[in-house]
C-alpha atoms as one frame of an Amber mdcrd trajectory, in Angstrom:
protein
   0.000   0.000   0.000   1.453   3.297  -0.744   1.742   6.264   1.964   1.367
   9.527   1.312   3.413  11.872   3.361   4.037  16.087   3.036   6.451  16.522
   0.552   9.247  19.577   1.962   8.094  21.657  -0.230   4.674  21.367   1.574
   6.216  21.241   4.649   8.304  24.555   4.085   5.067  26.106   2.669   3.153
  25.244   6.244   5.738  26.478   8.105   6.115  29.499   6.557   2.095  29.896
   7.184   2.649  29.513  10.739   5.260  31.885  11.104   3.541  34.680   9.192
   0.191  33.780  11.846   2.232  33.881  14.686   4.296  37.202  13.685   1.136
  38.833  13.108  -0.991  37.563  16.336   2.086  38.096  18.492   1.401  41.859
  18.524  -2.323  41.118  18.692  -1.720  39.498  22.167   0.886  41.625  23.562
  -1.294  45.315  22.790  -4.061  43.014  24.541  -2.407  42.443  27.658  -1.346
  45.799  27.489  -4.991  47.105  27.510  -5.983  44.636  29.736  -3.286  46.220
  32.208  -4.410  49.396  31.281  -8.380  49.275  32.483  -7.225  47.204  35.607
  -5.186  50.476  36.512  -7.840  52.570  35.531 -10.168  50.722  37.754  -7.950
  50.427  40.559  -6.934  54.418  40.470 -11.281  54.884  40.290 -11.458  52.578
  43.176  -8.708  54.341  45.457 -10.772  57.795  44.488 -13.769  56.660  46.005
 -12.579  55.187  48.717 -10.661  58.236  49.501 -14.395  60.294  48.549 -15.786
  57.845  51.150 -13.176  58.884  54.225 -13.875  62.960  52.966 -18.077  62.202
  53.538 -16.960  60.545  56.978 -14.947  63.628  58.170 -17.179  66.722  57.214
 -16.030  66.132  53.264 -11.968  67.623  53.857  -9.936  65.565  52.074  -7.245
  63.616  53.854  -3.621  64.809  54.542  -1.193  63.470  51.895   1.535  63.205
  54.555   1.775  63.028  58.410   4.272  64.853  60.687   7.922  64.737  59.254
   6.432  63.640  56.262   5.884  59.610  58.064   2.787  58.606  56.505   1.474
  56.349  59.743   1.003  59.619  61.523  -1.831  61.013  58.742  -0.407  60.008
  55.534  -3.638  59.452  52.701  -2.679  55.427  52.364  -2.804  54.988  55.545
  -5.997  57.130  56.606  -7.991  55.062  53.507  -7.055  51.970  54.464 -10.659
  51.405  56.175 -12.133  52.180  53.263  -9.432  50.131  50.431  -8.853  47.165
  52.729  -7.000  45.518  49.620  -3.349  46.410  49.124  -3.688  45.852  45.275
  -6.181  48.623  44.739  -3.306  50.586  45.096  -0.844  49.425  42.461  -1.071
  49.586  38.641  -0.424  46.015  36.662   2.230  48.101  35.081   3.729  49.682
  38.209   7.348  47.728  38.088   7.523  48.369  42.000  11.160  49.313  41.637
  12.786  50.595  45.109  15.770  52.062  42.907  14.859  55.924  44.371  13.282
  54.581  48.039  15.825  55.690  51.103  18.200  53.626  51.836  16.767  52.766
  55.154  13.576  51.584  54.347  12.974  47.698  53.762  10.671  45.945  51.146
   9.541  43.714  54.087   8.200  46.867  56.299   7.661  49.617  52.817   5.259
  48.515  50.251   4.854  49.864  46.791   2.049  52.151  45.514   1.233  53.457
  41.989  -0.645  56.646  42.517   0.291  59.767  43.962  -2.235  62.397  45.740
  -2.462  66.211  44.266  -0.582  68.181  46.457   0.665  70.822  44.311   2.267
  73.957  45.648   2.673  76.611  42.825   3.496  80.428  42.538   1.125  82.781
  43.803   2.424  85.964  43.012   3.895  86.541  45.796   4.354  83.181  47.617
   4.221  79.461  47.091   0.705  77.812  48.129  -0.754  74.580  48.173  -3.309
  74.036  45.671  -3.763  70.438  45.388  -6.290  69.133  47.232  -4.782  66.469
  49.227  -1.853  68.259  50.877   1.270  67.730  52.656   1.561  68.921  56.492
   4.176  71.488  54.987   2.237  74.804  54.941   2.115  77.828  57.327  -0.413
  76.790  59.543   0.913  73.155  60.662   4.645  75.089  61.008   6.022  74.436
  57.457   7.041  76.958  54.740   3.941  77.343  52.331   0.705  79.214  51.882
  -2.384  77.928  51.628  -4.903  75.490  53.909  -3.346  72.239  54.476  -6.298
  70.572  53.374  -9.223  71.513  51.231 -13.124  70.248  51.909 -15.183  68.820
  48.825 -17.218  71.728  48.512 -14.199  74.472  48.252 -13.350  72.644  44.481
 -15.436  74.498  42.478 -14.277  72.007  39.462 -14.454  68.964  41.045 -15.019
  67.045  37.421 -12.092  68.240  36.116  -9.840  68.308  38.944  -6.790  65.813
  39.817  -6.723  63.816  43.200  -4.713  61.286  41.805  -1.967  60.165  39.218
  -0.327  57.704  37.783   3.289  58.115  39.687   5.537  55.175  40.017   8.229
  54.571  42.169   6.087  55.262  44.621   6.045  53.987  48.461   3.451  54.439
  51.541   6.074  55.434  54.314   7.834  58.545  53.784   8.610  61.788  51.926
   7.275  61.657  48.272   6.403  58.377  48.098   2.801  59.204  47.900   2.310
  62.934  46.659   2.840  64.742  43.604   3.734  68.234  44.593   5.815  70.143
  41.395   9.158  70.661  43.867  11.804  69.054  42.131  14.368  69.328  44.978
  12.254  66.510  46.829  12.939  64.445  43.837  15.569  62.653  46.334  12.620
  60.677  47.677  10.401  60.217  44.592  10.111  61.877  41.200   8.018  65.021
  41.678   7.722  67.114  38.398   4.011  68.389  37.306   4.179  68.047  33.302
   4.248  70.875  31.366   4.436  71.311  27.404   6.567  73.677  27.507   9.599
  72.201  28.645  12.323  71.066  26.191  11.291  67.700  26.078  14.413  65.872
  26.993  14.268  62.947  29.609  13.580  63.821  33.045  15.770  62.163  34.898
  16.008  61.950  39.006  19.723  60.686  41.068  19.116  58.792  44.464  21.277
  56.355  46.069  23.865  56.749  43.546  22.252  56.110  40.254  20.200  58.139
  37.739  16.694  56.928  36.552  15.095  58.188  33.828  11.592  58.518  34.830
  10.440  59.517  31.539  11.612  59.952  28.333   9.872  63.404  28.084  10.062
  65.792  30.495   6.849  67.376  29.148   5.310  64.499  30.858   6.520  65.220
  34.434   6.593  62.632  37.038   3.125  61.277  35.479   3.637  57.441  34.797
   2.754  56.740  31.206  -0.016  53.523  30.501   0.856  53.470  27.260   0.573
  56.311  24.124   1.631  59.061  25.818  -1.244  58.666  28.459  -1.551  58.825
  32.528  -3.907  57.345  34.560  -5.912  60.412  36.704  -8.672  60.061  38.875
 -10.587  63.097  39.732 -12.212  64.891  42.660 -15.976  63.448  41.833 -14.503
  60.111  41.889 -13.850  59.398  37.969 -10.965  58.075  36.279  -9.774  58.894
  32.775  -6.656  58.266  30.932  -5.067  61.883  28.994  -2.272  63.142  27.987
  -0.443  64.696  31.179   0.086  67.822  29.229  -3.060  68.201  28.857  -3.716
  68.899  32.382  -1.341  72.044  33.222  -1.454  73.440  28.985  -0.491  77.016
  30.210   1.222  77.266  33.463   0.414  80.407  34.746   0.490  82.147  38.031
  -2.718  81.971  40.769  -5.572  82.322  41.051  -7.432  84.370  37.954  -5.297
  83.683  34.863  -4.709  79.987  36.391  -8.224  78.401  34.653  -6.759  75.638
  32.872  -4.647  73.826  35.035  -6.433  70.870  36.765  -3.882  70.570  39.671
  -4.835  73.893  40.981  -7.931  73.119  43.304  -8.351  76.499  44.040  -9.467
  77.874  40.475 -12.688  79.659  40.262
């Protein structure tokens, strides 16, 4: 009886078919698990919004402290004050958060120091004549808690008069829950020591922004027109806003003119205080 078999031409041919499938469903999978990534951080940054909405309706709707004393989070800090309300450490990380402790103090251990992935608003910018805090979940840093800026130290729900289309939180990685910057996004570059801090702005030069800890320089974006902002892929963050929704935009798109408080200040949705 005779068998009939592939000949190698046939054989070639097939494998050549399953090569071309596999180079072009490859990159079908991958930008999948990207996006798939991408709405799990989206609905994890939503998540830690409300949450943090749902502590602000239990304490006459003020917002939490981004920091406590000396900048230790256990003594006030936001991640800490929510945690009745998150209960699950993984609301707080992005899928695409690498967790690296590359720009975390030296003293602080992965077994006691856990990683987050979003950072509050806690903004201080120019005033005209002084710096104030405009985010609205602040550091203990300002005039009245002893520090050096203007401004409340916290701000209630009902002083954002754009509370659709301002920032609580962004995407911010290299984050931690203990001390310093870990958890805030605040524009001062010289606390970039203890986590990247930059607000984005367009009109920077667009060369990488780079931060130096513990010896070594990261590059925490490519762009410096992108701040400190962690990027979930095409040039967009993750933001969740002070009614409790999440989008992902362009960073730049969220401080397009940086200008000086309060009236010619409309457009920038880090400033909690615009009218």
């Amino acid at each position: 009886m005779q068998r009939k078999a592939f000949t190698l031409i046939e054989l070639l041919v097939v494998i050549a078919i399953i090569a071309i499938l596999a180079a072009i469903l490859f990159p079908v999978f991958a930008q999948a698990k990207t996006a798939a990534k991408k709405t799990a951080g989206l609905s994890n940054s939503k998540q830690t919004a409300l949450a943090t909405l749902m502590y602000s309706n239990d304490f006459d709707d003020v917002f939490p402290f981004a920091t406590g004393d000396d900048w230790w989070y256990p003594n006030g800090g936001w991640a800490w004050s929510t945690q009745p309300y998150i209960k699950s450490y993984p609301m707080l990380l992005d899928p695409q958060d690498p967790k690296s402790h590359a720009l975390w103090p030296t003293w602080m251990s992965p077994t006691t120091t856990v990683s987050i992935s979003y950072a509050a608003n806690s903004f201080v910018k120019w005033n005209g004549s002084d710096n104030q805090v405009v985010g609205v979940i602040n550091a203990l840093q300002t005039y009245d808690h002893g520090g050096w800026y203007a401004g409340p130290g916290t701000y209630s729900q009902t002083q954002v008069a754009h509370v659709a289309d301002t920032i609580m939180f962004a995407s911010h990685f290299y984050g931690q829950n203990l001390w310093g910057g870990g958890a805030l996004i605040s524009g001062i570059t010289g606390w970039d020591y203890s986590s990247p801090q930059a607000i984005p702005n367009p009109h920077n030069d667009g060369t990488p922004y780079k931060v130096t800890a513990n010896g070594q320089t990261i590059t925490v974006n490519t762009n410096n027109q992108f701040g400190c902002v962690a990027l979930a892929g095409a040039n967009q963050g993750i933001f969740a806003f002070t009614d409790g929704h999440s989008k992902t935009m362009d960073p730049r798109q969220t401080n397009p003119n940086q200008q000086n408080l309060p009236a010619d200040d409309t457009k920038d949705l880090w400033n909690a205080t615009r009218l």
